[in-house]
Every structure is written in structure tokens, then in C-alpha cells.
N, C-alpha and C positions, 0 to 999 in steps of 0.2 A: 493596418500594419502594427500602430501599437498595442496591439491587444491582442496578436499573435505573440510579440515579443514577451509581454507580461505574461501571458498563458504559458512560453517555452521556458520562463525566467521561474515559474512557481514549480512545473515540472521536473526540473533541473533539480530545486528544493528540497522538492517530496523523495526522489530518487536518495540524495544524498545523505537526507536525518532521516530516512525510515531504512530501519537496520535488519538483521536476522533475530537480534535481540527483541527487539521490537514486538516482530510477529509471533514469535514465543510467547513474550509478554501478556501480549495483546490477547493471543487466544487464550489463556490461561484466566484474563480478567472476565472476559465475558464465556468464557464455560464452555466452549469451541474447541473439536476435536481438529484433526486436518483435514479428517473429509468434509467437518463442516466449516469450514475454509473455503475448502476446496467449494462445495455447494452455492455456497454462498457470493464467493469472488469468481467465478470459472474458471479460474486458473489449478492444474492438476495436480494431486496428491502428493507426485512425483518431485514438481517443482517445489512445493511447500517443503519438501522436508531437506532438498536440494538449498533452498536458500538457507533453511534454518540454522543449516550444517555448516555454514558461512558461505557456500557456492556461489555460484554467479547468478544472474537471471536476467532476461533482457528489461530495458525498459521501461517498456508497457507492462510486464507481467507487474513489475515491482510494483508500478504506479496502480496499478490493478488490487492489490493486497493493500495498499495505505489506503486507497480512495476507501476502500469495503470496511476497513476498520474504521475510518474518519465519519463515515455515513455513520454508525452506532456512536460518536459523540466521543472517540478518543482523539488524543491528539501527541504527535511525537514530538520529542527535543533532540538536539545530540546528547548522551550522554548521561538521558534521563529516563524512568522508566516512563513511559503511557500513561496519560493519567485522563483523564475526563475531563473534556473545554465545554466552558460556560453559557449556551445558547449556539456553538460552533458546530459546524457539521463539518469542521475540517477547510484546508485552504489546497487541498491534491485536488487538480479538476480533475473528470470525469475521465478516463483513456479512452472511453467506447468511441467517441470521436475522430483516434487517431489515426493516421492512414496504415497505420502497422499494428493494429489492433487486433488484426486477424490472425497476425504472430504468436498471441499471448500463450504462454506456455501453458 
């Protein structure tokens, strides 16, 4: 039980400090167009530029795009640009586990 709540508590997290700015950023550090985004996270083109434009996005999708940048070693702030964590793969778990994963945009 507590390690659901922890799990739903880091989620909550990732959803909130990873921004539309963010994924801008982000692609822009590591050389990433949207399709390679898109490729890369399987979340659609569509979406990608749908968030970037400040849209909405479900959940999962979002948590989908932090985890995929956080695997390449960046990491987000509020407020801050993306920068590169030290030994860190990120603290977004994984969404493919979620029961609504199937959703991802």
C-alpha cells in the first residue's frame, strides 16, 4: 500500500514540474525533432505539438514524455530550464505499468 501511494505521490510530481516548456527545451538539448519524440516516447506527433502549444494531455501521455526525457539524463524544475542530473535517470516511474497506459495519446 505504501508504495503505491509513493508511486501515485512521484506521479502526481512529474505531471506538475514537467511543463510544455519543458519538452521544447528538452528536445532542442538533445537534437530531437517531434517525430523523434514521437519515436522514441510513442506518444503522437499530434500530441507533442498539442502539449507544446500549452494544450492539455492526459496523464499518462505526459508522464510518457518526462519518463522518455528523464531516461536520457535530464531532469526538470518548476520554473527552470532542463538541465542534466548527476548519475539520475530521473525520479517519473515508468507509465507502461499503468492501467490506463493504453490511453497514451
Amino acid at each position: 500500500m505504501a508504495s503505491l501511494a509513493i508511486k501515485t505521490t512521484l506521479e502526481r510530481i512529474a505531471v506538475y514540474q514537467f511543463t510544455p516548456a519543458h519538452s521544447a527545451q528538452a528536445r532542442a538539448m538533445l537534437g530531437w525533432s517531434v517525430e523523434e519524440l514521437s519515436r522514441q516516447s510513442g506518444v503522437s506527433t499530434q500530441a507533442i505539438r498539442r502539449f507544446e502549444a500549452g494544450g492539455e494531455l492526459l496523464d499518462v501521455t505526459r508522464l510518457a514524455l518526462a519518463f522518455r526525457f528523464e531516461a536520457e539524463g535530464l531532469v526538470f524544475f518548476p520554473g527552470f530550464a532542463p538541465g542534466r542530473g548527476m548519475n539520475i535517470k530521473g525520479a517519473t516511474p515508468d507509465p507502461m505499468g499503468r492501467p490506463d497506459y493504453a490511453m497514451i495519446e
